[in-house]
BAKE-767255 format. One record per residue (C-alpha): residue number from 0; residue in three letters; z, x, y. Coordinates in Angstrom, 3 decimals. Layout:
# BAKE-767255
timar pos NUM&code ALA&Z Z&X X&Y Y
...
//
This chain:
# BAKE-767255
timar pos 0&code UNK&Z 0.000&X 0.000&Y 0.000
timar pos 1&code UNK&Z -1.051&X 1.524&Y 3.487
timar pos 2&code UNK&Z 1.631&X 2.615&Y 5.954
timar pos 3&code UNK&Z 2.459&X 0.553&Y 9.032
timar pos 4&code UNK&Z 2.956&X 3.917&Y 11.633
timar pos 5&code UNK&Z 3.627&X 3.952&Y 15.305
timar pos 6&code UNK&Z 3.385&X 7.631&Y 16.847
timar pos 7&code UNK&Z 3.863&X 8.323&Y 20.130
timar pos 8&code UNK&Z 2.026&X 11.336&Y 21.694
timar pos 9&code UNK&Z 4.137&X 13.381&Y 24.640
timar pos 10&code UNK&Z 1.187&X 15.516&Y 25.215
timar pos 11&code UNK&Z 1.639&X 18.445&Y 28.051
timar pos 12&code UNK&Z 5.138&X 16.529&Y 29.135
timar pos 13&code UNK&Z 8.672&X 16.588&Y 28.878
timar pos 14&code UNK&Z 10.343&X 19.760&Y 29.746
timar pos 15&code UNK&Z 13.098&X 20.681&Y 26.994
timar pos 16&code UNK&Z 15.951&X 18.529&Y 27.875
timar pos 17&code UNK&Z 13.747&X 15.631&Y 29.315
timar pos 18&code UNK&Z 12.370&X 15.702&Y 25.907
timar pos 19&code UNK&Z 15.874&X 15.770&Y 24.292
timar pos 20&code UNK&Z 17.057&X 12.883&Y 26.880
timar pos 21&code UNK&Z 14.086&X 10.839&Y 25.526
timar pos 22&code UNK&Z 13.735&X 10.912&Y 22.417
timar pos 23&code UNK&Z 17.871&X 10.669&Y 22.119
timar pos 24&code UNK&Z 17.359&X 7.026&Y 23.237
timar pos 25&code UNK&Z 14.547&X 5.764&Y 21.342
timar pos 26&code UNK&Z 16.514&X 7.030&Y 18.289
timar pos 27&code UNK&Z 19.460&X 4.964&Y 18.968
timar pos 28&code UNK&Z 17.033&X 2.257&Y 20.029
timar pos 29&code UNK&Z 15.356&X 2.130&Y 16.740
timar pos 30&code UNK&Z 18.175&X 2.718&Y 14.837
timar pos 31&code UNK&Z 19.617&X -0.717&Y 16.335
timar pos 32&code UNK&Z 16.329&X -2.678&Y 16.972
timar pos 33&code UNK&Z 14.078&X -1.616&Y 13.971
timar pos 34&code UNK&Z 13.946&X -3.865&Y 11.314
timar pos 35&code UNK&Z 10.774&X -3.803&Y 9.408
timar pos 36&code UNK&Z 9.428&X -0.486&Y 7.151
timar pos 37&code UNK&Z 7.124&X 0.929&Y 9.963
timar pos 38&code UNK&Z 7.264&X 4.187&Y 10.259
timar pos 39&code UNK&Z 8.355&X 5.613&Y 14.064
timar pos 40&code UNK&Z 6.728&X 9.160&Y 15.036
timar pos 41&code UNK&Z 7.231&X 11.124&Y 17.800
timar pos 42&code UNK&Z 4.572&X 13.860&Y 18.341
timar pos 43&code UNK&Z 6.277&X 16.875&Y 20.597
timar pos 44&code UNK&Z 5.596&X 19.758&Y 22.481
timar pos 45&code UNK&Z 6.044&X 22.831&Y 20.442
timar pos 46&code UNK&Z 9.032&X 23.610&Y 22.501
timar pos 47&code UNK&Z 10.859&X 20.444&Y 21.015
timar pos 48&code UNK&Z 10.389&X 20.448&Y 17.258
timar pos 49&code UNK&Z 13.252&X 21.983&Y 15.621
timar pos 50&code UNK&Z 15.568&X 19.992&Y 17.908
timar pos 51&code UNK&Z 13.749&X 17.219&Y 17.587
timar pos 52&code UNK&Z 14.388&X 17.441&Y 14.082
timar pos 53&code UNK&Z 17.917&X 17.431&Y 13.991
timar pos 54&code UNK&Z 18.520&X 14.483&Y 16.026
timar pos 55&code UNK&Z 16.517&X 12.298&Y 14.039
timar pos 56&code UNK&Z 18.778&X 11.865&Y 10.989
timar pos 57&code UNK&Z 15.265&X 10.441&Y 9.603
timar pos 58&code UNK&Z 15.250&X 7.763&Y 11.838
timar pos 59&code UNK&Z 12.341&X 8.883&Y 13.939
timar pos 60&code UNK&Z 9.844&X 10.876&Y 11.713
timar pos 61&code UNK&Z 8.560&X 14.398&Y 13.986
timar pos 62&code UNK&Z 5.258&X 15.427&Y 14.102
timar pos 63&code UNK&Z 3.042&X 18.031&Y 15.944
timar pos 64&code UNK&Z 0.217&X 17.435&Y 17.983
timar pos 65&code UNK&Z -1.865&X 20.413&Y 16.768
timar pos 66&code UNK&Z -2.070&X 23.754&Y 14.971
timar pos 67&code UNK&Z -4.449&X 26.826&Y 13.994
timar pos 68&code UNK&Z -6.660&X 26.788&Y 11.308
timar pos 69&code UNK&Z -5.049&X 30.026&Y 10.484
timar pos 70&code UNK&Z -2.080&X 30.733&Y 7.858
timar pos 71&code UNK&Z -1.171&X 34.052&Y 10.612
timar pos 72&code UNK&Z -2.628&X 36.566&Y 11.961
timar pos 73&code UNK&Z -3.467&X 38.275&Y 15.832
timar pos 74&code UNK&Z -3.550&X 34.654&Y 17.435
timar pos 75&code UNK&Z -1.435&X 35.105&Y 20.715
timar pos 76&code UNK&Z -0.157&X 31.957&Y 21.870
timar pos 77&code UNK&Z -1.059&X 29.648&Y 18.636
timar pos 78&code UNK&Z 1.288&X 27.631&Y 15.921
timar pos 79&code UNK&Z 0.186&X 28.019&Y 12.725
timar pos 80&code UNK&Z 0.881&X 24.944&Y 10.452
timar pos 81&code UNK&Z 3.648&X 26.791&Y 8.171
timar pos 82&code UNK&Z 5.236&X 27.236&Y 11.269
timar pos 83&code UNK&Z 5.113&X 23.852&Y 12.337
timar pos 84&code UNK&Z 6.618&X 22.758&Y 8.976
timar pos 85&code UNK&Z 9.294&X 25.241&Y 9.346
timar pos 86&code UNK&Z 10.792&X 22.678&Y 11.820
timar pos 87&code UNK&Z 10.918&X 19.754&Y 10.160
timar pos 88&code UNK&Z 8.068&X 18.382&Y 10.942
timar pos 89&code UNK&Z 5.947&X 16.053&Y 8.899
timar pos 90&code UNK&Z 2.712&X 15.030&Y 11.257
timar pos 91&code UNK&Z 0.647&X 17.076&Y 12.765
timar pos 92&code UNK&Z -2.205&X 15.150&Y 15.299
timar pos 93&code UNK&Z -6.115&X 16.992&Y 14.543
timar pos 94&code UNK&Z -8.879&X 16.449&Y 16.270
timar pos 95&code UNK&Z -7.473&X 14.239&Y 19.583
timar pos 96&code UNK&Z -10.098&X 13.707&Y 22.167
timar pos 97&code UNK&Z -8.721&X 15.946&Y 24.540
timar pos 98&code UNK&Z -8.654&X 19.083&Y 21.878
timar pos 99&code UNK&Z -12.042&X 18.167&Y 21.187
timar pos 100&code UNK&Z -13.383&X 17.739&Y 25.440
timar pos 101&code UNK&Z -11.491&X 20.677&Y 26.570
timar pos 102&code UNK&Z -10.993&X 22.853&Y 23.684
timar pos 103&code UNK&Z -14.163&X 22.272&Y 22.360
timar pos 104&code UNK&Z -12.972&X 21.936&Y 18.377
timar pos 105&code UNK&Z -15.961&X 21.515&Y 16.251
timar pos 106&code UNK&Z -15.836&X 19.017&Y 13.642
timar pos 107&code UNK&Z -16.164&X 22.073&Y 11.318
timar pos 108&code UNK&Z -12.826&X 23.484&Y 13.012
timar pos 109&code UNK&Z -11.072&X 20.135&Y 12.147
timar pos 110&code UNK&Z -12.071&X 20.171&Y 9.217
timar pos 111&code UNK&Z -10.181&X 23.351&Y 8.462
timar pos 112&code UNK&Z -7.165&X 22.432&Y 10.045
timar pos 113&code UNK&Z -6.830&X 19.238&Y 7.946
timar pos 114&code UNK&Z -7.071&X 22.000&Y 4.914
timar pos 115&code UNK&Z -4.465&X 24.352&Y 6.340
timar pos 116&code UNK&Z -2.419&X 21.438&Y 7.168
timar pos 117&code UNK&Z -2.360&X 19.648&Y 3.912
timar pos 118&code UNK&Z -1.557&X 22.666&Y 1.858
timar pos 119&code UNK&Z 1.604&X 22.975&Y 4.234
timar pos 120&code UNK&Z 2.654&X 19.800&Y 3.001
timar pos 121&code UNK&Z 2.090&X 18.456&Y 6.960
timar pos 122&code UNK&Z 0.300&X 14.902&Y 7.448
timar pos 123&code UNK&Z -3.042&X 15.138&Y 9.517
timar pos 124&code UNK&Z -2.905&X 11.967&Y 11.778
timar pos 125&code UNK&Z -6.750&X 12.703&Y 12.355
timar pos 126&code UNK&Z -8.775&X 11.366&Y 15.006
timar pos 127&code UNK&Z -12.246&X 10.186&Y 15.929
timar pos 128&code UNK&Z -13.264&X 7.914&Y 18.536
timar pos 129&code UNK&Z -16.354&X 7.976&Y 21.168
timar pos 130&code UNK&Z -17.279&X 8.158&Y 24.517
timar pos 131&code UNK&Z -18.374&X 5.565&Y 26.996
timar pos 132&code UNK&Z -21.553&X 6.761&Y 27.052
timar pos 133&code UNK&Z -21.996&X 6.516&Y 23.237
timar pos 134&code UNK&Z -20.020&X 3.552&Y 23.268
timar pos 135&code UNK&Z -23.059&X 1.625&Y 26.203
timar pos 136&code UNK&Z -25.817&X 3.443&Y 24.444
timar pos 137&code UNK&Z -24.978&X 2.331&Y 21.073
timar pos 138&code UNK&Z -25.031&X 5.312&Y 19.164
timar pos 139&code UNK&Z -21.167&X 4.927&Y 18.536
timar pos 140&code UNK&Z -20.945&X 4.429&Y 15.272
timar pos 141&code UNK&Z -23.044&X 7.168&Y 13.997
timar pos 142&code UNK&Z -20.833&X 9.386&Y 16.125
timar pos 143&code UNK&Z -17.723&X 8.301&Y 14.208
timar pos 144&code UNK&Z -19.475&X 8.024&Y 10.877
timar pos 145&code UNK&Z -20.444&X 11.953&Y 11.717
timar pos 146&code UNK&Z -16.948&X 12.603&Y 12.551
timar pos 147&code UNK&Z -15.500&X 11.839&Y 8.998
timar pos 148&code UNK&Z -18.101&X 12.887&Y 6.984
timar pos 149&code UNK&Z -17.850&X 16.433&Y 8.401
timar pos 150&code UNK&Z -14.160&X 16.214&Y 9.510
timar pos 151&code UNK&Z -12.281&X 15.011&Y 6.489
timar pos 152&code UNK&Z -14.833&X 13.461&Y 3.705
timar pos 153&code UNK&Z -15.366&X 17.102&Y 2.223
timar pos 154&code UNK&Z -11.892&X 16.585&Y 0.590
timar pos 155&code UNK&Z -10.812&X 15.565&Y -2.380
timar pos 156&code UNK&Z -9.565&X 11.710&Y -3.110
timar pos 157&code UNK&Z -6.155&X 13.372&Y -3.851
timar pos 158&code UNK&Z -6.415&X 15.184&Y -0.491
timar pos 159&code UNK&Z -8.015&X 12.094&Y 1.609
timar pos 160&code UNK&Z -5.310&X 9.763&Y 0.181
timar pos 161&code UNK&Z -2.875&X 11.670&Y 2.211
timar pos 162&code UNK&Z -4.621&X 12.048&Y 5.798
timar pos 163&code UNK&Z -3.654&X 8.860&Y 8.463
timar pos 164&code UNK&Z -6.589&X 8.142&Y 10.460
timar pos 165&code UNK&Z -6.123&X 7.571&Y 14.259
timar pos 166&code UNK&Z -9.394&X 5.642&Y 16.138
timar pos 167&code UNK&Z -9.125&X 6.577&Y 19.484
timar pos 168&code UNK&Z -11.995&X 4.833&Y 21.834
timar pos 169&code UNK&Z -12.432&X 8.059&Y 24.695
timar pos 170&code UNK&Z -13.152&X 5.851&Y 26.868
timar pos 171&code UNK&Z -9.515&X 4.084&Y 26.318
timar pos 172&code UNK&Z -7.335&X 6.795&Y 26.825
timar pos 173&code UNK&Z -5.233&X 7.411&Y 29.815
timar pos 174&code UNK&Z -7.858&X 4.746&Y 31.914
timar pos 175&code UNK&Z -5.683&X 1.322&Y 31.675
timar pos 176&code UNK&Z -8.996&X -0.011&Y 29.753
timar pos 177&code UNK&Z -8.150&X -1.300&Y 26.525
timar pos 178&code UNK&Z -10.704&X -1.838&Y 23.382
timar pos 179&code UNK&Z -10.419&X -5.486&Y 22.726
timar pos 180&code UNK&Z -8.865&X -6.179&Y 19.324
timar pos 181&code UNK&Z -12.201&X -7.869&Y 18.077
timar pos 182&code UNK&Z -13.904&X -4.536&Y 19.106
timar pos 183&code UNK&Z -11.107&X -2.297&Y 17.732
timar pos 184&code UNK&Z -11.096&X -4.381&Y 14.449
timar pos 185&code UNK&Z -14.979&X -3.902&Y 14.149
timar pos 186&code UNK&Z -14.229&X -0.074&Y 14.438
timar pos 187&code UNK&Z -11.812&X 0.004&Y 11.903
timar pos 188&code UNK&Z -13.173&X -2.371&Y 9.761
timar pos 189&code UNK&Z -16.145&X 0.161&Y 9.401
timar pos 190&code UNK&Z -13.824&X 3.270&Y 8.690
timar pos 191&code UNK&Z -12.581&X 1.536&Y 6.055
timar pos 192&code UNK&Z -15.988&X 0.695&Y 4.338
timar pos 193&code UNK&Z -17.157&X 3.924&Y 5.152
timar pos 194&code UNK&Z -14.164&X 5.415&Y 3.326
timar pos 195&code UNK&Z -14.537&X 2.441&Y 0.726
timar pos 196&code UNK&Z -18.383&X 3.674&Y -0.158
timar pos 197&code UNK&Z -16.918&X 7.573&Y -0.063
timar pos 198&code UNK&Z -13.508&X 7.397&Y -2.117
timar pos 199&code UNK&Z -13.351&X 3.758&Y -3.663
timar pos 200&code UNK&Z -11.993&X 0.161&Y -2.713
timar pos 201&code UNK&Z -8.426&X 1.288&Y -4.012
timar pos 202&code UNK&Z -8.324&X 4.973&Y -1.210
timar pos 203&code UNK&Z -9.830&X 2.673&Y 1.270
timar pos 204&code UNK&Z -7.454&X -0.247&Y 1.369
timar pos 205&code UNK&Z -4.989&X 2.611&Y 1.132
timar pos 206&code UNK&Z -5.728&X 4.295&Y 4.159
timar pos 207&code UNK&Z -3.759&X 4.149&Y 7.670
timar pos 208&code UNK&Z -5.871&X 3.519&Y 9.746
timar pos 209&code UNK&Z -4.315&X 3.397&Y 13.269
timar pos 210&code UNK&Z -5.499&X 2.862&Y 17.077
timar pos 211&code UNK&Z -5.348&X 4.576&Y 20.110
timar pos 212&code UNK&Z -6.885&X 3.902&Y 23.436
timar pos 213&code UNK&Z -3.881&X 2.338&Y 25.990
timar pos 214&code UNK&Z -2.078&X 0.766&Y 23.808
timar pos 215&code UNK&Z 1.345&X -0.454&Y 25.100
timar pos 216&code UNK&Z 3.947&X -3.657&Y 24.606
timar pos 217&code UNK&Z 1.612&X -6.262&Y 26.154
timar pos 218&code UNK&Z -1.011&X -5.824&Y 23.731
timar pos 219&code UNK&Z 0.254&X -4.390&Y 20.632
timar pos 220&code UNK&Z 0.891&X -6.969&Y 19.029
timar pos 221&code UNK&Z -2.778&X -8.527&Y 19.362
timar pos 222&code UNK&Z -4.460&X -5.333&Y 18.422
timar pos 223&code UNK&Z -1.780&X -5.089&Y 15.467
timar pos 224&code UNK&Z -2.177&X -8.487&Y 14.129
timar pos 225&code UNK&Z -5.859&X -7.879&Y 13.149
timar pos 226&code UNK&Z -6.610&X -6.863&Y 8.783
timar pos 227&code UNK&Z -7.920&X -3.568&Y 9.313
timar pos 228&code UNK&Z -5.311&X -1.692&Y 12.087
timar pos 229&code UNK&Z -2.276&X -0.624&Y 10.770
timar pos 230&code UNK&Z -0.387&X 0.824&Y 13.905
timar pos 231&code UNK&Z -0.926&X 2.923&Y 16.836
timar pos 232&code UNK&Z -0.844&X 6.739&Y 18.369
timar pos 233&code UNK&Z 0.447&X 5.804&Y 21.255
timar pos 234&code UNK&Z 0.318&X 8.225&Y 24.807
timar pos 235&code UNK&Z 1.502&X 7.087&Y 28.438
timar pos 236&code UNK&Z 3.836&X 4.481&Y 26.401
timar pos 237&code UNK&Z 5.854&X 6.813&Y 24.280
timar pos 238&code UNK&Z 7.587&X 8.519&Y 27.568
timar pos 239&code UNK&Z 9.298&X 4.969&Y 28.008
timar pos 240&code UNK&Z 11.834&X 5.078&Y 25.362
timar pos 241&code UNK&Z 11.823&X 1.134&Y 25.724
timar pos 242&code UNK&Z 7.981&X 0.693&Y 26.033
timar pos 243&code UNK&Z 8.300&X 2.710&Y 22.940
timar pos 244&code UNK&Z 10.521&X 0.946&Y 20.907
timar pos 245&code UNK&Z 9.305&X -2.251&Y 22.090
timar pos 246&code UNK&Z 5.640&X -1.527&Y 20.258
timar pos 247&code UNK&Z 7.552&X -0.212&Y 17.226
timar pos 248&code UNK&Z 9.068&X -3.539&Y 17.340
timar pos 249&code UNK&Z 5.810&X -5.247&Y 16.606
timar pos 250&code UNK&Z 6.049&X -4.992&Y 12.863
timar pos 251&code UNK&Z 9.555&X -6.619&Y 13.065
timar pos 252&code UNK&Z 8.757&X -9.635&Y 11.781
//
């Protein structure tokens, strides 16, 4: 049975003990408010894992929001995903919009991060998503089709059964404009067949598939009522501990 996940994503914010401050109260929040078996993640700045970690008593699962495709080596300034897991952690984000705009990750790259991160026991919450351009000139869904078939589709079932997808519409993130959940639903809808005609009915109906594009509490629960999404990565949102909570909350009943 797929996962019901909400994960926030701090991005570049938070200094160290606004980070502690905040994610101190949407622990205790969902420890008190929480009532279904979603899953809560909160995906950190570096500096914040291994404390991160400690406060959650489980409550709040931690995850990462990227590392090298590297085990070690001469990589000055880079995380490599053994030791992201050294913290704690359990999630690791690949292959957000932003890494791939101004970092310029390749599918190819992704594709060996999801590797480095799987055999480190991590989670990839992997994501694909287009543009508005390729969203008004229609080639969107070849874009995203190219995305997992040379992001994550070279893996195994065994592998693929353990990745969490994350559709993130570009054109959704950070601009207040939201994919409607008829057009979000279409998107997933397709992952999912795509994935069915790849790894089977069984992997596919499996799969967590979750959405991202300005998601917050006034429209979670539309976009989370429809059969094919399964939660959200969640940005501007998840620095309000009670927007936060208040999305988790969705799955309540």
């Amino acid at each position: 049975m797929r996962k019901k996940i909400v994960a926030g994503n701090w991005k570049m914010n938070m200094d160290y003990s606004e980070g502690i401050s905040l994610f101190s109260e949407i622990v205790n929040m969902v420890k008190d408010e929480k009532k279904g078996d979603q899953i809560a993640v909160i995906c950190s700045p570096y500096i914040h894992l291994n404390s991160l970690t400690q406060l959650s008593s489980d409550v709040v699962k931690i995850g990462a929001q990227n590392c090298h495709q590297n085990e070690s080596g001469a990589y000055t300034g880079e995380i490599s995903a053994k030791m992201v897991k050294s913290t704690g952690c359990e999630y690791v984000i690949i292959g957000h919009s932003e890494r791939r705009q101004y970092f310029a990750e390749t599918d190819t790259l992704l594709a060996e991060k999801t590797v480095i991160a799987l055999q480190n026991n991590l989670t990839p919450l992997f994501c694909i998503g287009e543009t508005l351009d390729e969203r008004n000139n229609g080639s969107y869904y070849q874009v995203l089709e190219s995305q997992l078939e040379n992001g994550v589709f070279s893996l195994n079932a065994e592998d693929f059964a353990k990745v969490v997808l994350a559709y993130e519409p570009v054109w959704a993130i950070g601009t207040g404009l939201t994919a409607s959940p008829e057009q979000a639903q279409d998107i997933h809808a397709f992952i999912r067949a795509k994935i069915d005609a790849k790894y089977g009915m069984n992997i596919a109906d499996d799969t967590t598939i979750l959405y991202g594009g300005s998601c917050n509490p006034k429209n979670a629960a539309e976009l989370f009522a429809q059969p094919d999404i399964d939660g959200g990565l969640i940005g501007g949102a998840s620095l309000k501990s009670r927007d936060f909570v208040d999305i988790v909350k969705t799955f309540n009943s």
